[in-house]
Each structure stands twice: as structure tokens, then as C-alpha cells.
C-alpha positions, 0 to 999 in steps of 0.5 A: 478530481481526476487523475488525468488532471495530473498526467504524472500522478500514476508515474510517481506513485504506488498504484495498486488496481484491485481486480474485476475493474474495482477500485484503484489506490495511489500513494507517493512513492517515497523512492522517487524524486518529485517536484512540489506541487500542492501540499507537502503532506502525501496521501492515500487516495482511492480513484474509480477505475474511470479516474474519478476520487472516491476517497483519500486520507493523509499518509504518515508512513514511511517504508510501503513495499507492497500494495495491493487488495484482498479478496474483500476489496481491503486495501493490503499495505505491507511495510519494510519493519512486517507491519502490515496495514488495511484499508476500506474503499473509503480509505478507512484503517481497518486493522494493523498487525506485526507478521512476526517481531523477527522480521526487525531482528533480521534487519526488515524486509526487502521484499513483500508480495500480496496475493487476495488472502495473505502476504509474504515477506523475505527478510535480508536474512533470507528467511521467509515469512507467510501470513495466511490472513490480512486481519491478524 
């Protein structure tokens, strides 16, 4: 499979580019209204920067605010409840933490960013949560 078999799949999804012409990973973006096309279910998939499948898995999660990739070529997912998730090139879930229960307590998380060793999150509270590690 090739992305260019689908010229709309990169402007109805969160793209994430690791750097140094790695890999790409693509997954529905929940927020935009798309048309059917396939199967119903969204996945994760992970593309060659040339646009050639390397992997994909099936996508049950809901709330993805930010998506990018360490210093290790994992895959970093934050989402809206501070659960972040990580993933291998080959779309292997690797580990998945919680930054800090309070997060849920102030009402989730607007906004995420991801840098090669942590992730930071600001709650609708405005109180601001940095992990210095994707692993824990």
C-alpha cells in the first residue's frame, strides 16, 4: 500500500514525521468529518518517509491530542484524560502510564506537546504537567 493511493489520507489524519527522514505514523483524526471509505474501524498505520506501509494495528482510542516520536523512534500518544501511550515502528504498544490522576480531576487536558524525551500537558485549570520520560 501507498499513501498516494489515497491523496486525502494525510488531510484527514494526525501525521506525526519522526525527524532525520524516519518513519511517518497516521491515524484518523476523530475531529474532522470524513466520508466511509473501507473499513469503519481507524487505524494506526506507520509509512516509510517514501510512502510505503510498514505496519499498521487497529485504533481504539478516543481523545489523541498529540502525536510525535522520541529520541528512540517510539511512537509518543498523549491523550485528553494524561494517559500517554507508545509504540515500536512496527506498531507495537510498548508501554502506557497516567502523568498525574489530577489531570482528570481538573477536567482533562486541551492541549499536549511532545519533545524527543517528555511530554507536557496543560489542564483546563491551567496547571501545567511535565514528564521528563516516555516510559513512566
Amino acid at each position: 500500500t501507498k499513501w498516494n493511493d489515497d491523496p486525502d489520507m494525510l488531510h484527514l489524519s494526525v501525521v506525526a514525521g519522526a525527524p532525520f527522514g524516519g518513519p511517518i505514523a497516521t491515524v484518523r483524526n476523530e475531529h474532522v468529518f470524513q466520508p466511509v471509505r473501507g473499513s469503519l474501524k481507524p487505524e494506526l498505520q506507520i509509512w516509510t518517509c517514501a510512502g510505503r506501509l510498514i505496519a499498521s494495528r487497529p485504533w481504539g482510542y478516543i481523545g489523541l491530542l498529540a502525536m510525535g516520536w522520541s529520541s528512540h523512534e517510539r511512537l509518543i500518544c498523549v491523550f485528553e484524560n494524561g494517559v500517554v501511550r507508545t509504540f515500536t515502528v512496527m506498531c507495537e504498544k510498548v508501554d502506557e502510564f497516567t502523568v498525574d490522576e489530577r489531570i482528570m480531576v481538573e477536567g482533562g487536558t486541551p492541549l499536549a506537546t511532545i519533545w524527543p524525551n517528555g511530554v507536557a500537558l496543560l489542564t483546563r485549570k491551567f496547571s501545567l504537567f511535565v514528564n521528563h520520560s516516555v516510559t513512566k
